[in-house]
PyMOL commands that place a pseudoatom at each C-alpha (Angstrom):
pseudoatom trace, name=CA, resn=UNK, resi=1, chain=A, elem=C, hetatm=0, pos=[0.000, 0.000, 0.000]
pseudoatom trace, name=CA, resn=UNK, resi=2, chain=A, elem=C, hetatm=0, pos=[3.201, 2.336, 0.837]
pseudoatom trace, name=CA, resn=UNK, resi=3, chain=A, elem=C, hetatm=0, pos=[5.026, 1.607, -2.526]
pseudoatom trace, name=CA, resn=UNK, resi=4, chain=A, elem=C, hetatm=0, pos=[5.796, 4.606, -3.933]
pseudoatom trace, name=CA, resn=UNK, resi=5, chain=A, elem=C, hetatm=0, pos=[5.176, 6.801, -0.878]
pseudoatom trace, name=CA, resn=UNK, resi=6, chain=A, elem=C, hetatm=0, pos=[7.549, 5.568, 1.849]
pseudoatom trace, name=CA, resn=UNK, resi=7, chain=A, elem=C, hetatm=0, pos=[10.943, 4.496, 1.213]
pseudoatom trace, name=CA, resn=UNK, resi=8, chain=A, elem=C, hetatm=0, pos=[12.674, 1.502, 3.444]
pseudoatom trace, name=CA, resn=UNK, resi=9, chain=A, elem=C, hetatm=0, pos=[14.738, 2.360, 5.886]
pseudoatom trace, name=CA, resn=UNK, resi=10, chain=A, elem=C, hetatm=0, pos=[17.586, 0.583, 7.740]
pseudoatom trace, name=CA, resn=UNK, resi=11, chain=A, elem=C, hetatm=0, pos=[17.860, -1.004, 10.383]
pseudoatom trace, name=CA, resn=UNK, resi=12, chain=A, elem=C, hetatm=0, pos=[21.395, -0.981, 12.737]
pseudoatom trace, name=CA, resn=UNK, resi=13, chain=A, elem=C, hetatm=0, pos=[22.435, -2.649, 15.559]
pseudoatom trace, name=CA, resn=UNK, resi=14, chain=A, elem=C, hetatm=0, pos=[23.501, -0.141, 18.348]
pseudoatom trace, name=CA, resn=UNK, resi=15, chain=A, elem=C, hetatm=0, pos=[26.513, -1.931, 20.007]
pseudoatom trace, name=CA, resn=UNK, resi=16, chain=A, elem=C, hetatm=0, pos=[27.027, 0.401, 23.127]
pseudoatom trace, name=CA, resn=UNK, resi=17, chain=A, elem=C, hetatm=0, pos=[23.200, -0.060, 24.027]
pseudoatom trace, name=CA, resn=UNK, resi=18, chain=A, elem=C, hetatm=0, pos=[23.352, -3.731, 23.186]
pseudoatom trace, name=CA, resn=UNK, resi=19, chain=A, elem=C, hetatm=0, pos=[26.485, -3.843, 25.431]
pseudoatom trace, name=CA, resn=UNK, resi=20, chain=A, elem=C, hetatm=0, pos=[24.821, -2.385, 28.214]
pseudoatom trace, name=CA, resn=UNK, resi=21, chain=A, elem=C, hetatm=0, pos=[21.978, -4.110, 28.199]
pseudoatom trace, name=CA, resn=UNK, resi=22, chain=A, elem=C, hetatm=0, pos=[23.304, -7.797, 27.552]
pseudoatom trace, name=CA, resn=UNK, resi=23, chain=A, elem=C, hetatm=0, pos=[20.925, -7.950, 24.337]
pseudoatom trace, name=CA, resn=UNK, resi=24, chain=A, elem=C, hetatm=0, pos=[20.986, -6.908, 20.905]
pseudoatom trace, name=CA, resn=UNK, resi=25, chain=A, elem=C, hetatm=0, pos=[19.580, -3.563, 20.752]
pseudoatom trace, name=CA, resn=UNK, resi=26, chain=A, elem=C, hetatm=0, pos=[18.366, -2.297, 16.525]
pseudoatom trace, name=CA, resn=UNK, resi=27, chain=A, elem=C, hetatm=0, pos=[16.956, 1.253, 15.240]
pseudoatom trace, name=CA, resn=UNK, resi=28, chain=A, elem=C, hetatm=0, pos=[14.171, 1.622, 12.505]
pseudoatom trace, name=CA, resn=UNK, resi=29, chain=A, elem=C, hetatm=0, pos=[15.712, 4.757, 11.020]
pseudoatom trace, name=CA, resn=UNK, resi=30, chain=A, elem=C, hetatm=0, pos=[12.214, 5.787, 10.202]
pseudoatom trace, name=CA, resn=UNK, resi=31, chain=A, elem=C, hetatm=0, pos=[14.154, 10.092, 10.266]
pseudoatom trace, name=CA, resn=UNK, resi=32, chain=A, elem=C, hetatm=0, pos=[15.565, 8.736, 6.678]
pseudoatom trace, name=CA, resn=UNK, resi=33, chain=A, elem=C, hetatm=0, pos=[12.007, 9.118, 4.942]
pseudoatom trace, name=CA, resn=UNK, resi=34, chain=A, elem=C, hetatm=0, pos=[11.727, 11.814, 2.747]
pseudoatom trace, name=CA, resn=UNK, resi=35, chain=A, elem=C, hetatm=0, pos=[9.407, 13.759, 5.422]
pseudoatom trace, name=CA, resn=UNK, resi=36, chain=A, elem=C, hetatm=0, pos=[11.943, 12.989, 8.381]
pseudoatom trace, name=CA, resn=UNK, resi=37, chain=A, elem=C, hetatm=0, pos=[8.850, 12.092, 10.328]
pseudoatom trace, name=CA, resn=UNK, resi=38, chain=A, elem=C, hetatm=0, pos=[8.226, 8.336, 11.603]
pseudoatom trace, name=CA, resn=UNK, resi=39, chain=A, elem=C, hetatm=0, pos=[4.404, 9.417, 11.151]
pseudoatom trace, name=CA, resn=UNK, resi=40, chain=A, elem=C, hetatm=0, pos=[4.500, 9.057, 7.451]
pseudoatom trace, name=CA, resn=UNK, resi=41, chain=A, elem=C, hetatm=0, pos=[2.824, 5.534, 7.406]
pseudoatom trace, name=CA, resn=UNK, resi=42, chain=A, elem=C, hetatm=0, pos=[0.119, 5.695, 9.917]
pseudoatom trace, name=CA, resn=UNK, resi=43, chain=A, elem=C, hetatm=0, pos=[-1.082, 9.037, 8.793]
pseudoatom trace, name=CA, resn=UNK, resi=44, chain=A, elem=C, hetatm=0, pos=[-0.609, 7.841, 5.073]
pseudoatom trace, name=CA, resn=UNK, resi=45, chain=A, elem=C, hetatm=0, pos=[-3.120, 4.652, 5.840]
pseudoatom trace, name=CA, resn=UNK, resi=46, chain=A, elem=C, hetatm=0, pos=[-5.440, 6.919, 8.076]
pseudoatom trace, name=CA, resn=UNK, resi=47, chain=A, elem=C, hetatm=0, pos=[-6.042, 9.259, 4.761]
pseudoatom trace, name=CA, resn=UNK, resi=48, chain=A, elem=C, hetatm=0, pos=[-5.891, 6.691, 2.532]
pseudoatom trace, name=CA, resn=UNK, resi=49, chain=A, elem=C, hetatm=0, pos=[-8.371, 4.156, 3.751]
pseudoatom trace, name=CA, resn=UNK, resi=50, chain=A, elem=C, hetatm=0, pos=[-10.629, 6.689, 4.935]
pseudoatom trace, name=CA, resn=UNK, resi=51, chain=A, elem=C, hetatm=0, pos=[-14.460, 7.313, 3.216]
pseudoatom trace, name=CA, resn=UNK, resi=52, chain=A, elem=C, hetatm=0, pos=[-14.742, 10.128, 0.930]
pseudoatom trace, name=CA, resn=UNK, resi=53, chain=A, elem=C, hetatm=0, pos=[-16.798, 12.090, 3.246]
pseudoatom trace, name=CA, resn=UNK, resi=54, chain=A, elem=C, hetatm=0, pos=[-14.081, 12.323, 5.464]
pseudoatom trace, name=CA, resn=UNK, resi=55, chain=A, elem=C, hetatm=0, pos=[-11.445, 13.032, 2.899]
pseudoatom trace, name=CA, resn=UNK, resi=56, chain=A, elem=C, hetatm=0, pos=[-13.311, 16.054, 1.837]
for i in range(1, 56): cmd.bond("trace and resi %d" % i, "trace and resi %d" % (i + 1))
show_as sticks, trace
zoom trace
């Protein structure tokens, strides 16, 4: 449903917090979308699957 409007991201492994907690520890770099926002898909699916009433 996102293609085209949300790019992937990566995914890396923090080592330090991974260290310190005694498991491995990842980040969704969801601040690499072309908005910067991590919002982009929710609000995306709230517009997009909503009736046209509410749209307008």
């Amino acid at each position: 449903m996102l293609d085209g409007v949300a790019r992937r991201t990566r995914v890396v492994r923090d080592p330090g917090l991974s260290a310190a907690l005694g498991t491995p520890v990842w980040f969704k770099c969801e601040n690499e979308q072309h908005t910067g926002s991590f919002k982009l898909r929710g609000a995306y699916h709230r517009v997009a699957t909503a009736d046209p009433a509410a749209r307008a």
